[in-house]
Backbone as a ProteinNet text record, in pm:
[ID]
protein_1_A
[PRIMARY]
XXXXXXXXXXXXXXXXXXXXXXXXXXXXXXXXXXXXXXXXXXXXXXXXXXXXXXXXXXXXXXXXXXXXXXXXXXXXXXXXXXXXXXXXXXXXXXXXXXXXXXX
[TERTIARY]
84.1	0	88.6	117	143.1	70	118.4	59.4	66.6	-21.8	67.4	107.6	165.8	249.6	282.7	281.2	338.3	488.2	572	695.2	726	776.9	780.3	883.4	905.2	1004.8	934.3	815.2	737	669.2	678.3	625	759	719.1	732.3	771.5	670.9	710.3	667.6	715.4	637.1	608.6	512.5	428.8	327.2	244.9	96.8	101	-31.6	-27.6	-111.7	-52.4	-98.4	-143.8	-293.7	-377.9	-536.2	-553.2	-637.1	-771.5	-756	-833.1	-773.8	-914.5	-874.5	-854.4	-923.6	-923.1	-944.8	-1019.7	-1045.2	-983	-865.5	-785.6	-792	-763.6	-823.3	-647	-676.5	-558.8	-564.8	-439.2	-422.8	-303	-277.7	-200	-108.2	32.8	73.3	182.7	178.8	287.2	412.3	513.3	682.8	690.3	742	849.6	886.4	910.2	984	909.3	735.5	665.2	658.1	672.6	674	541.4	455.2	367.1	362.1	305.1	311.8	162.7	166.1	42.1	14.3	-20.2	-49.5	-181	-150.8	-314.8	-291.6	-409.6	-451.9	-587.3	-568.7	-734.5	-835.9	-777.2	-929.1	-933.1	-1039.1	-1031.9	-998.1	-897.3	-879.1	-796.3	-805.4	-819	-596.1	-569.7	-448	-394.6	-238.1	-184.2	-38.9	15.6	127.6	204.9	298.5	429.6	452.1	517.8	529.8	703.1	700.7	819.2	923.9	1097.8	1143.5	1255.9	1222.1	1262.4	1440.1	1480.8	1648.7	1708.9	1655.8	1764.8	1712	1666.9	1584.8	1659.4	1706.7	1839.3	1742.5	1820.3	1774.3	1635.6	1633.8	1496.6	1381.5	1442.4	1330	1257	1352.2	1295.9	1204.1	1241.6	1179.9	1032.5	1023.6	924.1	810.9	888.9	768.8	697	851	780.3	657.4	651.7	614.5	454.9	436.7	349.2	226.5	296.9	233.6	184.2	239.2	174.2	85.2	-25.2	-111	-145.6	-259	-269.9	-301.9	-252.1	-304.2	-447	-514.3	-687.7	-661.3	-758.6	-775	-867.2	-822.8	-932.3	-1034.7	-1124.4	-1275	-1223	-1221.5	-1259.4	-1372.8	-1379.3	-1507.2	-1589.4	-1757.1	-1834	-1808.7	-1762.4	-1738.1	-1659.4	-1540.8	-1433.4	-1450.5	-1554.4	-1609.1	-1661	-1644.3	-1687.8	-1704.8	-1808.8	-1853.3	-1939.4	-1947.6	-2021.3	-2144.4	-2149.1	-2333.9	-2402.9	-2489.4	-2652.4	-2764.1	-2816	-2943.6	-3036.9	-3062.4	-3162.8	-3180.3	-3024	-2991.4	-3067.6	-3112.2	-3177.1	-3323.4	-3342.6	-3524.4	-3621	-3584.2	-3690.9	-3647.5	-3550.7	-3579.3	-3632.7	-3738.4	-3808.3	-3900	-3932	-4051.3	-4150.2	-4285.7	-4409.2	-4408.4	-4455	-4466.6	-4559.2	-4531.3	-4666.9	-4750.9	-4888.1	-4996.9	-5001.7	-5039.6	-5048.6	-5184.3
-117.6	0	123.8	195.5	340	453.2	502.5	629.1	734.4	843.9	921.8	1100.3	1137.4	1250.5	1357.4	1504.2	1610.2	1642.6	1613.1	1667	1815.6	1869.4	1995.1	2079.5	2207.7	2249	2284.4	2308.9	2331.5	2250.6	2034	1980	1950.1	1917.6	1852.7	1712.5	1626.2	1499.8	1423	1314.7	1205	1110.5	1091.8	987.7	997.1	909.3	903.6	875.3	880.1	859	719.5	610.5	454.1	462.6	488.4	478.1	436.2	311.7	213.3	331.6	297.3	371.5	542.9	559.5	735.4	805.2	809.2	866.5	1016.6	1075	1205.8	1289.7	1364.7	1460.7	1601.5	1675.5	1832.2	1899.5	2011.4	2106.9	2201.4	2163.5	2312.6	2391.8	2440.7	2552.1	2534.8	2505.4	2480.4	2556.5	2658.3	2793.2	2717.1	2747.4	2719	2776.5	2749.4	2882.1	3004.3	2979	3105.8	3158.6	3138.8	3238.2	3211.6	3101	3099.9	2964.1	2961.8	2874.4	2764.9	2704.7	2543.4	2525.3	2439.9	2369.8	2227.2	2119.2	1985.6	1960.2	1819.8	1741.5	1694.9	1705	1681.8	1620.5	1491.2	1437.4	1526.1	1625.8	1707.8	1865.5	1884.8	2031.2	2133.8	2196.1	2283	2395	2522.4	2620.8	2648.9	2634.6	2634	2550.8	2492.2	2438.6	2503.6	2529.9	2614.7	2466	2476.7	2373.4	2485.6	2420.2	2559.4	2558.9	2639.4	2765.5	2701.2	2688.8	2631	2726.4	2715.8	2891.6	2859.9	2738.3	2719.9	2730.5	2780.8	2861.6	3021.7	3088.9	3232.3	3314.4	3393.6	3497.3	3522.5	3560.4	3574.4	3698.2	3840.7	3881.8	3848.4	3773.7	3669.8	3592.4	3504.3	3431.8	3448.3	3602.5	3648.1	3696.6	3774.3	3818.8	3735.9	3614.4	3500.4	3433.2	3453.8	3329.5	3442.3	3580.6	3686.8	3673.4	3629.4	3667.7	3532.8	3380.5	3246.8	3326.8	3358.8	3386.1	3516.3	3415.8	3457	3595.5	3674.4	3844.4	3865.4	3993.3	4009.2	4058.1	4033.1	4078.4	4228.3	4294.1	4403.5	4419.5	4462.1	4440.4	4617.8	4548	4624.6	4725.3	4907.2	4938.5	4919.9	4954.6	4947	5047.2	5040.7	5106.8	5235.2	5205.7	5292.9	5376.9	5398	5480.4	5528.3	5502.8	5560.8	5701.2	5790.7	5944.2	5971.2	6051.7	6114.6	6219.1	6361.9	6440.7	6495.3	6336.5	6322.2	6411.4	6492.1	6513.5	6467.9	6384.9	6347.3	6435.3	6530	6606	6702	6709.5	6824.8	6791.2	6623.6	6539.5	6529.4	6582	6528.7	6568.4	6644.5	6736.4	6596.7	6535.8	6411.7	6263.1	6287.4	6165.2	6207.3	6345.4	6403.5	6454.4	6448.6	6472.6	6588.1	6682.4	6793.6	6857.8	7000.2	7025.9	7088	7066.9	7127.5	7241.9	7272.2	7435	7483.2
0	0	0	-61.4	-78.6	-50.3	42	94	16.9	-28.4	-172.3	-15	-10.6	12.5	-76.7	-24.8	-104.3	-38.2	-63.7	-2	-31.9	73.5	48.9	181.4	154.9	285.6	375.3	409.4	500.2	548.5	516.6	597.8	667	772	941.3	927.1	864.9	895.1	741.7	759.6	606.9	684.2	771.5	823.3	824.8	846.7	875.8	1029.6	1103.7	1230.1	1251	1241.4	1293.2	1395.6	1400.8	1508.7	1529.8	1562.7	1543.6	1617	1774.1	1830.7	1860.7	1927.5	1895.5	1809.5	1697.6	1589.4	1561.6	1654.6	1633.1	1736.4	1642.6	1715.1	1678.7	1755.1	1767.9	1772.1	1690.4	1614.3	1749.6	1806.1	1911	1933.7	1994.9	2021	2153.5	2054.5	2249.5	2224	2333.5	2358.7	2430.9	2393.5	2439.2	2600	2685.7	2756	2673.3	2593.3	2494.5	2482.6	2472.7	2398.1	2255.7	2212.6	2073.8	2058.4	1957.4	1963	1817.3	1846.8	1725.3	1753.7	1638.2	1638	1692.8	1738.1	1709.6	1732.4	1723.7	1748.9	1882.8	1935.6	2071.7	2130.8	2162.3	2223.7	2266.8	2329.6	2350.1	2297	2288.2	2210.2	2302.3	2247.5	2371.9	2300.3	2331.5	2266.1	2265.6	2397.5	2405.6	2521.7	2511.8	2619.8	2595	2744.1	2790.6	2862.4	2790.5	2872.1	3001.8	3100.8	3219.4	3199.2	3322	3257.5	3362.2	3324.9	3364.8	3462.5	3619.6	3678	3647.3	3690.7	3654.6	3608	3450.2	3327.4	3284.4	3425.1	3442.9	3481.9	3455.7	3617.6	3708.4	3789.9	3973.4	3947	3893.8	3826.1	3759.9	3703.7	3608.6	3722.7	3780.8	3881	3985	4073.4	4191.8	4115.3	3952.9	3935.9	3906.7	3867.3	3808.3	3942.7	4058.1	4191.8	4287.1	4253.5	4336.6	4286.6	4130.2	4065.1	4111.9	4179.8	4209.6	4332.6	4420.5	4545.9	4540.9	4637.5	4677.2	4677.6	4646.8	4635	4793.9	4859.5	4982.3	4952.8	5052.9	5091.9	5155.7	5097.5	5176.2	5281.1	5366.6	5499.6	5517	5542	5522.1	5656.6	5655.7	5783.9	5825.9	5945.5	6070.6	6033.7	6011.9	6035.1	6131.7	6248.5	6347.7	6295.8	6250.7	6249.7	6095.1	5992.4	5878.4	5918.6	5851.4	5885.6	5754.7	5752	5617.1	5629.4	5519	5555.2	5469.2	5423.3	5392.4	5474.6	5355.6	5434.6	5334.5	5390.4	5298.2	5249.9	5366.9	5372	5254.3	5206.7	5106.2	4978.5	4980.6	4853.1	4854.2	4977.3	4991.8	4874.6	4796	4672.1	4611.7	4579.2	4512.8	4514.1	4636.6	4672.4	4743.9	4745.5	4780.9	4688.4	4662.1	4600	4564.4	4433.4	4446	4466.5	4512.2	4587.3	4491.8	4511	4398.9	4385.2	4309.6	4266.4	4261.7
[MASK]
+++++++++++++++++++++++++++++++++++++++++++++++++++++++++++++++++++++++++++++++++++++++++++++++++++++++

């Protein structure tokens, strides 16, 4: 059996993929470390996959900014009702939820 092929400088490979089961594979997007992206086939559809990033060939900047960015965000803590001050007057609004008067 002969497989027929286009050879060319822009394919990748001259194989077929021998695969009994699992037949239907999905074209995705998988980004480098580098930032640089490819295509393949992939069992499930999925829009993109990121190899993760390898901190040991990073300099010491690279490193602290990437490990700063995993941890956790601090919470901001709510003040107290009590110690809230404000110099609302409602009263200054009342023509806007009050009836007008007849004439």
């Amino acid at each position: 059996m002969k497989i027929p092929c286009c050879l060319s400088s822009s394919r990748v490979c001259v194989n077929r993929v021998n695969r009994n089961i699992y037949g239907r594979m999905y074209p995705v997007s998988l980004a480098l470390p580098n930032g640089a992206t490819i295509r393949i086939r992939y069992k499930e559809p999925r829009r993109l996959l990121q190899l993760p990033f390898n901190l040991e060939e990073c300099d010491e900047e690279e490193r602290m900014r990437r490990l700063l960015r995993r941890k956790p965000k601090a919470r901001l803590e709510l003040q107290d009702e009590l110690s809230f001050e404000d110099s609302f007057d409602e009263t200054a609004y009342d023509f806007l939820w009050s009836k007008p008067k007849p004439k």
